[in-house]
Structure formats: structure tokens, C-alpha cells
N, C-alpha and C positions, 0 to 999 in steps of 0.2 A: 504494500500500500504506500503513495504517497502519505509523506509529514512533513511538516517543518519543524526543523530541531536547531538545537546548540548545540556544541560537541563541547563548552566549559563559558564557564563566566565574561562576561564581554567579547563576546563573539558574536557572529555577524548569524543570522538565522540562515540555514540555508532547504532545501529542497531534498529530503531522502526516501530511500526505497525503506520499507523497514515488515518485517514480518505483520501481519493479521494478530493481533492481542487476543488472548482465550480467558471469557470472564470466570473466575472464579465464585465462590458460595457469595451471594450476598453483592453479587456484581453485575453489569449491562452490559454488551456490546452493541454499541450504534454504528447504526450506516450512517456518518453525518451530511448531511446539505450543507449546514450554514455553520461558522464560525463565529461568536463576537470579539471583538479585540476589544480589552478591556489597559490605562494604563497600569496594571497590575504586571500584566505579562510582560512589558519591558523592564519592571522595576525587577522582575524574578530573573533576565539577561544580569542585571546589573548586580544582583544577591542581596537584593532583600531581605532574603531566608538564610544567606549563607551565615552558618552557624548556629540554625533556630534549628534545623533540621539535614538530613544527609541528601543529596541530591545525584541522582541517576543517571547521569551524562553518557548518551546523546537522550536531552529532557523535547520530549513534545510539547512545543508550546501550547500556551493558551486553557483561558479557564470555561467558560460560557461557548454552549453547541446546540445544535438542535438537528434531529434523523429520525431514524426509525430503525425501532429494537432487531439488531441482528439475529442474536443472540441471547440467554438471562441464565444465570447463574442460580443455585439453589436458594429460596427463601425470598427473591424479589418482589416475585408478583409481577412481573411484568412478563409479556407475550411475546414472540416474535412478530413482527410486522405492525406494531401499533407505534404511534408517533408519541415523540417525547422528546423533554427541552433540558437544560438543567447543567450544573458545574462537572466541571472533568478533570482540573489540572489536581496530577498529585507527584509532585518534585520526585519524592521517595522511591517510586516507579518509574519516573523517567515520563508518566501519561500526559499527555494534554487532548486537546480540542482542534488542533490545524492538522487535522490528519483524513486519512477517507474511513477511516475505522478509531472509534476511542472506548475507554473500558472510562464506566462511573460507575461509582456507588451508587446503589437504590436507592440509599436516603438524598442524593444528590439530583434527582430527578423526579419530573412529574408528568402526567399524560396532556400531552398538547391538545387543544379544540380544532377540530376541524376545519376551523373558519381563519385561523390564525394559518401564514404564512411561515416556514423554516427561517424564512432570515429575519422576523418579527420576533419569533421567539428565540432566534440564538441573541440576539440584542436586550433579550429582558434578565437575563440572570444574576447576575453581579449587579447591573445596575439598578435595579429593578427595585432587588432584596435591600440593597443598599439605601437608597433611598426611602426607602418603605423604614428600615431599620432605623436609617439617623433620626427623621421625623417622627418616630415613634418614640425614639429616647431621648427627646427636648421634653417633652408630655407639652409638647403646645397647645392649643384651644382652638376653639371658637372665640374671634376678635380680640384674638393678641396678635403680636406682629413678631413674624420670625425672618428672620436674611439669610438666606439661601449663597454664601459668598463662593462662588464655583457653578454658576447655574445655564453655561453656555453649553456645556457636554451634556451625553447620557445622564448620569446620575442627579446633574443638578437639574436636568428637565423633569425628571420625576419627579423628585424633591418638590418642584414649584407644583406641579399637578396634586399632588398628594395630602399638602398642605391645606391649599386652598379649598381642595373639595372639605375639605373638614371645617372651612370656614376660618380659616387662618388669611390675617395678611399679611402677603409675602411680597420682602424687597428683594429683587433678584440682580447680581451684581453680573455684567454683560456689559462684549463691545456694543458697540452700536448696528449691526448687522442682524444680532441678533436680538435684541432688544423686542421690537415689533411681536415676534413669533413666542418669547416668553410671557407678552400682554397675553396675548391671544389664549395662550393655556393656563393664566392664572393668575400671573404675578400684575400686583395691585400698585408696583412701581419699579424702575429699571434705574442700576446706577449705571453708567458709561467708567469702567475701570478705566479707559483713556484718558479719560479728564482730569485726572488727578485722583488721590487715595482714597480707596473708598471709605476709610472709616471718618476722614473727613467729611466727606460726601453727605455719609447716614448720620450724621452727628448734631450736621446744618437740618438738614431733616426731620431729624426726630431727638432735642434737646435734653428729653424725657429720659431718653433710652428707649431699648428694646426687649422683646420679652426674652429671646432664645436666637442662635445662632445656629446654623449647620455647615460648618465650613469645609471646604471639599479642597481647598488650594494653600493654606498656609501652612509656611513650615513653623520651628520651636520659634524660631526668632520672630519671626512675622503676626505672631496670633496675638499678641497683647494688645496692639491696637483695636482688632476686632473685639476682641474679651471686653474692652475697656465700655463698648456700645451699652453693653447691658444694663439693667437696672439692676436693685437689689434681688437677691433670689434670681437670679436669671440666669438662666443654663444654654451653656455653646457646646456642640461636640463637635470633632475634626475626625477626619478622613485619615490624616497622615502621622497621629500618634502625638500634636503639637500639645496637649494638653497637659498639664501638672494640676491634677483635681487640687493636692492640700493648697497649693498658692489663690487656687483662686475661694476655696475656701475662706481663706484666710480676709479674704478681701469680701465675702459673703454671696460669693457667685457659683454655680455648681460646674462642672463641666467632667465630660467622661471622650475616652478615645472610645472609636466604636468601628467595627469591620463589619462586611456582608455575611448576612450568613440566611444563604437559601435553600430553608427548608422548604421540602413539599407545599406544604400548605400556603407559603408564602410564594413562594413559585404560581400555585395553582392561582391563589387570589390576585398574581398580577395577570395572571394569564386570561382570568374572566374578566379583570376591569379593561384589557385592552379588546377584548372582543367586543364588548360592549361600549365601546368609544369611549372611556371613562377618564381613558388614561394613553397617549398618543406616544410612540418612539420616533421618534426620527434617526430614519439612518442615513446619514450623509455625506458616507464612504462609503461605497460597495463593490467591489474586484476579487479575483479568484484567489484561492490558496497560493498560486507561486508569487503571488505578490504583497505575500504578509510581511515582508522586509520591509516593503515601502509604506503600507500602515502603516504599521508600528513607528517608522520615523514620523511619519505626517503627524500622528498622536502625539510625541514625545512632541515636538515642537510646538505644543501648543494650537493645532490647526482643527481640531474637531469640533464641530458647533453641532454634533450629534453622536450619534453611533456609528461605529466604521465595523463592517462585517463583511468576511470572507464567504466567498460561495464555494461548494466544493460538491463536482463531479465524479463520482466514483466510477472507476475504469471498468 
């Protein structure tokens, strides 16, 4: 089967032949269609993990896929030939998701709707869960106001959807390109990160403070200005680990680091809000497997103003 691999740490992804994987108890084989490229998968080139865990080199990239069951292993529940969506990457194995065959865990998958599209759902998993998760561990409301600072990509367009269906008002921090298409699904104001800092920006804004934060783009150094938005009791969580819960206790603000984590259930519940128009992905990168080199750059530089997803023909 085609894959794309690494052969060790900052290497260049390339194109391999590599054996058909045989699922084990408690494991999927998918034919996949569709790939998402999430920036996770560049940060696992660059070792992220290196050191948290052992890693399998040559590693199949990529976490989020979507096919249809090859294969199931004992105790899954799942069938051959039924469609499903769900995470793949696992270091330790060497597995991922940019292949034409990938092994997941059962618990790491759900059954697609028939109405949803392969590169719909390889696009909802990580960002999906993700967003679904951060907004859930702010405990925002109904007519408080949360900043979505990251809300030009995948995750943060959910994030603004998710929010606001719940009756939240969300500032969403966007170039100007994108701006317009963030009104459109939700957000109740747009900062132009061009124009100067955004915590400036929300600050002229809203003098008060805000009630919660979901920050998807600041590193340790960067988040104190964000942090600084809040009111008393007001909780920011980040994407990238920036957070030191006792400081900002200390100061009377809550905040926690917080990762994806898609469960079934959480899977399936994005999966019926997007069949039901509830909840929109946009993917706005779309090209085959031998060109996940060049995602993944496009990503890294900061050029996604959506989902970027691999297609993938199996021979």
C-alpha cells in the first residue's frame, strides 16, 4: 500500500510502498478515502512526543481519516464494509492516517451517516473533538462572551459554531479574508490580528473584561496578555500547553491546558450536527496523498483559513 512516512525526526515526509497492516483484538482496518491534516502531524515530524513516548520509524503520518471497514478485529463491533470516521495516528506502531490502509482502535472510531461525505468527515476528528472539548471546559453560557483567539482554521471555526449555538458571544480573532465567513457562522465580532494586538484590540472593546478565552495560537510567552482580558473568575484554556493554572490562580482566574480527545460519542455528535447543517467544515485545501508534503508546509506557514484534507485512491 501507499503511505506517507518519516524515516526519523525532521525529515522530509516522503511516499512508501509498505505492507497491508493486520488488525488485531480490539482493532479496525480501513480502506481510507480521505485524510485530515491536522497541525499536530507536523509538530509529531518535529517530536513533540519525542521523549513522552517511543516512536516507530518509518511513522505513518497523520491522525484524522475517514473509509470503510476492511477488516475488524475481535471485540469491535464493527463490520466489514460499513463506513467510518475517527483518529489513527499511534507513534508506538509506527500507524497513521496518509496511507490507503490504516489500523485504529475501536474506541477511536464511529459509524459515518450516509449523507456525510469521506473528506467531510476525515476533516471533523481532531478538530471537531477539539473544539467541542475547549468550549466545553471554559463552562461558558448563555450571554457571556468568550474569544475564540485562533478562529481562522479548522478548530477555531468550530469553536465559533459551537459556542454560539449555545448562545454565547463570541469574538473571533481573524485576518480580514476571513473575517466575513466567521460573521456568517456565528461570531458576534471579528478582530483583524493585522491591525495590531489583539489583546489590545478586545480590551478597547470590552473595558469590563471577558468571561473565558479559548486560545488555539499562543505560546508560554504570549498568553499573559490574553489571560490578562478576563474578568475575575474567568477561565482561558490553550491548545499549546501555555497555561500555568496556580499563577493564574493566584491572580483569581482559572485556566487549564486541554487536548482532543474523540470519543465515539463525541465523534458521532459532530457527525449529526454536521449533517444537519448545525455545524459547517470548511475544507480549503484539498489534493491527493503524494502531496501531503506540501500541506503540511502550506499548514505550518500559517496559510489555512480551513481544513486541508488528502484524498486517497486505493490501487
Amino acid at each position: 500500500m501507499r503511505a506517507v512516512v518519516v524515516t526519523d525526526f525532521d525529515t522530509e515526509p516522503t511516499v512508501a510502498e509498505l505492507p497491508i497492516p493486520e488488525p488485531g483484538p480490539g482493532e479496525v482496518l480501513v480502506r481510507l478515502a480521505a485524510a485530515g491534516v491536522n497541525p499536530f502531524d507536523w509538530k509529531v515530524i518535529e517530536g513533540a512526543m519525542r521523549g513522552s513516548v517511543e516512536h516507530a520509524f518509518p511513522i505513518v503520518l497523520g491522525s484524522d481519516g475517514a473509509g470503510t471497514v476492511e477488516r475488524a478485529g475481535e471485540g469491535t463491533g464493527f463490520e466489514p464494509g460499513e463506513r467510518v470516521f475517527g483518529q489513527f495516528m499511534d507513534v508506538q506502531h509506527g500507524r497513521g492516517s496518509y496511507a490507503e490502509y490504516a489500523i485504529a482502535k475501536a474506541a477511536k472510531l464511529a459509524r459515518l451517516p450516509a449523507a456525510l461525505p469521506f473528506d467531510t468527515a476525515a476533516a471533523l476528528p481532531t478538530a471537531g473533538a477539539a473544539a467541542h472539548d475547549f468550549v466545553e471546559g471554559t463552562g461558558v453560557g448563555p450571554g457571556q462572551t468568550l474569544l475564540v483567539n485562533g478562529a481562522s482554521g479548522g478548530v477555531g471555526q468550530a469553536a465559533v459554531q459551537l459556542a454560539a449555538a449555545q448562545g454565547v458571544r463570541v469574538i473571533a480573532t481573524t485576518d480580514p479574508d476571513t473575517a466575513g465567513y466567521l460573521r456568517e457562522i456565528g461570531a458576534a465580532e471579528t478582530v483583524d490580528f493585522t491591525q495590531g494586538p489583539t489583546a489590545d484590540q478586545v480590551r478597547a472593546a470590552h473595558p469590563g473584561g471577558i468571561d473565558a478565552v479559548v486560545d488555539l495560537i499562543s505560546s508560554v510567552a504570549e498568553i499573559e496578555p490574553i489571560a490578562g482580558l478576563l474578568k475575575p473568575n474567568g477561565v482561558i484554556v490553550s491548545s499549546n500547553g501555555a497555561i500555568d493554572a496556580e499563577v493564574l490562580a493566584a491572580r483569581g482566574l482559572r485556566g487549564a491546558n486541554l487536548y482532543a480527545n474523540a470519543r465515539p460519542a463525541t465523534l458521532a455528535s459532530l457527525a449529526e450536527a454536521v449533517e444537519h447543517g448545525q455545524l459547517r467544515f470548511r475544507i480549503d485545501f484539498e489534493v491527493p496523498l503524494e502531496d501531503a508534503a506540501d500541506a503540511l508546509a502550506r499548514l505550518k506557514a500559517g496559510l489555512s483559513r480551513g481544513k486541508t484534507v488528502l484524498t486517497i485512491e486505493a490501487a
